[in-house]
C-alpha positions as CSV (number, residue, x, y, z in Angstrom):
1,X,12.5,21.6,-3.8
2,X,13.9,19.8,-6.7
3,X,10.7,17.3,-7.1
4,X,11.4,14.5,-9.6
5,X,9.5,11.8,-8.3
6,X,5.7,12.1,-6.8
7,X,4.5,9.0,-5.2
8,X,1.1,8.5,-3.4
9,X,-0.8,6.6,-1.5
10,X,-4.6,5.9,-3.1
11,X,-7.3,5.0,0.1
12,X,-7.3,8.2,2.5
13,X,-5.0,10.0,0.3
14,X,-4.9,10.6,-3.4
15,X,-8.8,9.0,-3.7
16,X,-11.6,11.1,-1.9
17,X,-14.1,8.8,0.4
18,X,-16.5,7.9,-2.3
19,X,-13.2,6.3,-4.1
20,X,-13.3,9.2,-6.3
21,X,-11.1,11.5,-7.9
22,X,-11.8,15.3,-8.6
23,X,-11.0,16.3,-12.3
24,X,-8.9,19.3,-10.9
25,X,-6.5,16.4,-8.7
26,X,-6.2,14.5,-12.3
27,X,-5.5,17.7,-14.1
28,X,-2.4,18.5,-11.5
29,X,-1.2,15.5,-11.8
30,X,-1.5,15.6,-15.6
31,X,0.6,18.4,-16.1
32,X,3.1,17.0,-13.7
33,X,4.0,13.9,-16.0
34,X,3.9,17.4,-18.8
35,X,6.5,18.8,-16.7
36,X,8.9,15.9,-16.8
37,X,7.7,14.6,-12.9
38,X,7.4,11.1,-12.6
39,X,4.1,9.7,-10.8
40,X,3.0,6.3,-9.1
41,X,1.3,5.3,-6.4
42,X,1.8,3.0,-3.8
43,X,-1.3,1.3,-2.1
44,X,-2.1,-1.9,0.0
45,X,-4.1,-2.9,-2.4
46,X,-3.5,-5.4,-5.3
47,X,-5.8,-5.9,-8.4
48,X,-8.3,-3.4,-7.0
49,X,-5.6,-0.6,-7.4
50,X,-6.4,-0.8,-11.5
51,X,-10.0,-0.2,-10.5
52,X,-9.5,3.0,-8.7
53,X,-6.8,4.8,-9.6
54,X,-7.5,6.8,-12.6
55,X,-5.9,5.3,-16.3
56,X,-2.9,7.3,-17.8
57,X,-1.8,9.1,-14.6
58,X,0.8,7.2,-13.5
59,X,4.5,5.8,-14.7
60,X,5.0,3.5,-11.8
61,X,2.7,1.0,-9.8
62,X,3.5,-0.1,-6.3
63,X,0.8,-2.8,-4.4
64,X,0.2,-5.3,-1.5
65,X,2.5,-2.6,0.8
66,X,5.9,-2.7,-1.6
67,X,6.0,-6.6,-2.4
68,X,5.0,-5.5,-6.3
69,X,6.3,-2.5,-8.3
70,X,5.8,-2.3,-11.9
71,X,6.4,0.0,-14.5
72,X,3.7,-0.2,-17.5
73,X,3.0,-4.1,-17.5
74,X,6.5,-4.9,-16.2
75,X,7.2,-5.8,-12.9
76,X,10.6,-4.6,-11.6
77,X,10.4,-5.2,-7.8
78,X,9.2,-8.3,-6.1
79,X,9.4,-9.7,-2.6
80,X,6.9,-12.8,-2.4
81,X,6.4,-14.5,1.0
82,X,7.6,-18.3,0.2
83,X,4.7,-21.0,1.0
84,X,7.2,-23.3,3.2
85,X,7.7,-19.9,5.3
86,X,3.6,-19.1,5.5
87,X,2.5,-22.4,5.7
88,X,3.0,-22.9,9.6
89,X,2.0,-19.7,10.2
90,X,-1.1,-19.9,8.2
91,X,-1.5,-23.6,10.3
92,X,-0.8,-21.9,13.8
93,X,-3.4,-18.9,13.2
94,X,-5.8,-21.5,11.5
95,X,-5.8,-24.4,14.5
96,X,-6.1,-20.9,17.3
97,X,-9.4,-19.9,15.4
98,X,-8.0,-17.1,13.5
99,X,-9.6,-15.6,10.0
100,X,-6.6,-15.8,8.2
101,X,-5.7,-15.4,3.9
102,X,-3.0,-15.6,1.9
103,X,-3.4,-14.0,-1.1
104,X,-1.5,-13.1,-4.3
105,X,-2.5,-12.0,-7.9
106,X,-6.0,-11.0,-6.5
107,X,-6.7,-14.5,-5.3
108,X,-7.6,-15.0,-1.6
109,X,-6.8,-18.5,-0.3
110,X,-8.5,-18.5,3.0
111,X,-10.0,-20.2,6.0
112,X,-13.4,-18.4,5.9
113,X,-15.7,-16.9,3.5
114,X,-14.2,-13.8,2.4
115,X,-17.1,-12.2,0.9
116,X,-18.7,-12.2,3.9
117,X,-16.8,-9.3,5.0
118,X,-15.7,-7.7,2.2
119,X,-18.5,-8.5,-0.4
120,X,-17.6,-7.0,-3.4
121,X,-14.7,-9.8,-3.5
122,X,-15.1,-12.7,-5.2
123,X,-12.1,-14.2,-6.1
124,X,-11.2,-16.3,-3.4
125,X,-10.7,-20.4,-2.5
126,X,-11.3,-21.8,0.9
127,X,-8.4,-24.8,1.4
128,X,-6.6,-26.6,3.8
129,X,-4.1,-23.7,4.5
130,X,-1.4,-26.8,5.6
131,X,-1.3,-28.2,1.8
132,X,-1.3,-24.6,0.2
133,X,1.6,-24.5,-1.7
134,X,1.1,-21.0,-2.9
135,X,3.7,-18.2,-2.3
136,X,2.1,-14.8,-1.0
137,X,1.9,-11.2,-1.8
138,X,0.4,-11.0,1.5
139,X,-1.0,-12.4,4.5
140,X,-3.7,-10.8,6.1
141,X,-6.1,-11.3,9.1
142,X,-9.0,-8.6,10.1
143,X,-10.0,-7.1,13.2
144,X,-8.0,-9.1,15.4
145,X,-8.2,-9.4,19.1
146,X,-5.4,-8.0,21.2
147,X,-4.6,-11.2,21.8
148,X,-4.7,-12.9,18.6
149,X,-2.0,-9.9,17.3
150,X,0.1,-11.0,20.2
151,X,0.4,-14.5,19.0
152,X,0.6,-13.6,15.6
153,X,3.7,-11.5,16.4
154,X,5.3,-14.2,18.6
155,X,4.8,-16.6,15.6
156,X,6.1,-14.6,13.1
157,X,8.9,-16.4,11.3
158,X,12.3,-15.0,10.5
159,X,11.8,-12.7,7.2
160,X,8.3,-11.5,7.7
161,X,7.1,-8.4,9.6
162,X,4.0,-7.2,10.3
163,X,1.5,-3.9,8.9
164,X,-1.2,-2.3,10.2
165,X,-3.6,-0.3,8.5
166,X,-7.4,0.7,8.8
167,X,-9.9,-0.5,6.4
168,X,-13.2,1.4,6.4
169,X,-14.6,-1.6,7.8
170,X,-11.9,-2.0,10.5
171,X,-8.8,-3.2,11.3
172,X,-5.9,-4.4,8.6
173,X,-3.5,-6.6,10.1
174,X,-0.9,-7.6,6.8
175,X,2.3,-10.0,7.1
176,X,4.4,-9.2,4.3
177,X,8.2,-10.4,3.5
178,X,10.5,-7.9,5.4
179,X,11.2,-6.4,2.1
180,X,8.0,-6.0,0.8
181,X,7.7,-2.3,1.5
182,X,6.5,1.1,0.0
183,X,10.2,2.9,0.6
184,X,11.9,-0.1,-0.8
185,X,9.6,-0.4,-3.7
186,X,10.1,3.5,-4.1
187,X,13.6,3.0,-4.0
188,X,13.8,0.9,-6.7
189,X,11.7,2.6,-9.1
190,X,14.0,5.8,-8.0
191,X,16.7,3.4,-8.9
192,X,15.4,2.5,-12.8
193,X,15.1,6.5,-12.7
194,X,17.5,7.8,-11.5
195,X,15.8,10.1,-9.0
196,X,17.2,10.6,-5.4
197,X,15.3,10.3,-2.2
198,X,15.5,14.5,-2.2
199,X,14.3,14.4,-5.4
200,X,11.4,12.4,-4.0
201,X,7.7,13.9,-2.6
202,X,5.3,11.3,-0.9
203,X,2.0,11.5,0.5
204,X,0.2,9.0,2.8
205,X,-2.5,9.1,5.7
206,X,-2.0,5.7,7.1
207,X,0.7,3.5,8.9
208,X,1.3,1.9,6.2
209,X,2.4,5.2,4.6
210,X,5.4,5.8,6.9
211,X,8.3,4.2,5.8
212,X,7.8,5.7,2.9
213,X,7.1,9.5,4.6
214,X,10.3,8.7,6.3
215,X,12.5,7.6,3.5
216,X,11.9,10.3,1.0
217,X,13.6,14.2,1.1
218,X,9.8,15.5,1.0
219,X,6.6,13.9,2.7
220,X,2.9,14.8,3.6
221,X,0.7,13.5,5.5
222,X,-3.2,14.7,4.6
223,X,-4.9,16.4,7.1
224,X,-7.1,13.4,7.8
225,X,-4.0,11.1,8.3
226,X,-3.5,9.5,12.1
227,X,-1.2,11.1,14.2
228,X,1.5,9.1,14.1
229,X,1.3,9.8,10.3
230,X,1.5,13.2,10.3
231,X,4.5,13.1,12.8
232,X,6.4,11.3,10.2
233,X,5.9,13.7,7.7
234,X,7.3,17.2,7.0
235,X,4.7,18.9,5.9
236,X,0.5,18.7,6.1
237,X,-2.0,18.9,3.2
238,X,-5.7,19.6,3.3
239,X,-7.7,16.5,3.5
240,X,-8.4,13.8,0.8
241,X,-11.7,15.4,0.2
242,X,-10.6,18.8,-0.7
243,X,-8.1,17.4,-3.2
244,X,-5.1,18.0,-0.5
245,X,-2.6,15.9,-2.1
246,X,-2.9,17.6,-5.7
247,X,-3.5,21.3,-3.7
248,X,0.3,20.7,-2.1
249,X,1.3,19.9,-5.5
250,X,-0.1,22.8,-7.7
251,X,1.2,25.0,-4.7
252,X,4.5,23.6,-4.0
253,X,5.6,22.0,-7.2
254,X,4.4,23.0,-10.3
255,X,3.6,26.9,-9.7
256,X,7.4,27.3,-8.0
């Protein structure tokens, strides 16, 4: 393996449970970026990624699923969900009872009290979802009924598609433009680079993981990942506890 690129995922992955990260994992991924590799992650999260993921590690930031990569400060992939195109959407789930937010920049414009399920966030606006005018990073509803994920699939609008992922407090359903994806926001960053996809390793434990597992010449799935996850990949890791991601590495990467 010619690795050039390392890219991944933060919850479930490159973070240990506690939101941690070992000082072994940061030193492996230190003397990666000494060895030339380029590293970034790519997370569903937006603002909260600069919380968790360690400074000075990385030359490339991908959240909200692929709709925002950046490089340092500078953004260099975007794929926003217009506000005319979530609007009726954001209406329909609304007027059927659904939780439902739209939120970009950190901000969660919503129908409910966000904080009362994830309470460490505070930045968000309850509003009339059919006068937002704000275009989205995401849209996101949690734990929804079998039924409620039926009708939000049948009411998805031409350009969207749908995510699922687990949150540790449940399930993640996220509408994001059909662009806004990790292997397309990989690909551009690959792109500024010049790195091929076989010059590419990723890693990722969730469903929201495997386009980008799929897309690049090398990808592992921790051993905690879901099935399907590890199915997608070509290769498995030891868990996000025991420092799987930067093990693989150190093994695979820098000592060959």
């Amino acid at each position: 393996m010619n690795i050039k690129l390392i890219v991944t995922d933060l919850d479930g992955t490159f973070l240990r449970e506690n939101k941690t990260v070992s000082d072994y994992t940061k030193s492996v991924f230190a003397h990666c970026r000494e060895a030339g590799i380029k590293i970034a992650y790519a997370t569903g999260r937006g603002g909260g990624a600069e919380r968790v993921a360690p400074p000075g590690l990385f030359d490339g930031k991908i959240i909200m699923n692929g709709a925002i990569a950046r490089i340092g400060d500078e953004i260099v992939y975007s794929r926003l969900i217009p506000y005319e195109i979530a609007r009726p959407l954001l209406v329909a789930c609304h007027e059927r009872g659904i939780d439902i937010t739209s939120e970009i920049t950190g901000m969660h414009y919503s129908n409910f009290v966000v904080s009362s399920f994830w309470p460490g966030i505070s930045h968000f606006q309850m509003v009339d979802l059919a006068q937002h005018e704000i275009d989205a990073e995401k849209i996101y509803t949690l734990n929804p009924s079998p039924e409620n994920k039926r009708f939000i699939k049948q009411s998805l609008p031409d350009g969207l598609h749908l995510v699922m992922s687990s949150d540790g407090l449940g399930d993640f359903l996220q509408i994001m433009h059909k662009d806004a994806t990790k292997s397309k926001a990989v690909m551009a960053l690959a792109k500024i680079w010049e790195i091929t996809e076989t010059e590419i390793a990723t890693f990722g434990n969730d469903f929201n993981d495997i386009d980008m597992l799929e897309y690049a010449g090398t990808s592992v799935a921790v051993a905690n990942a879901f099935d399907e996850v590890k199915a997608a990949a070509n290769h498995i890791c030891d868990t996000n506890d025991n420092d799987g991601v930067a093990k693989w590495i150190d093994e695979n990467v820098l000592r060959k």
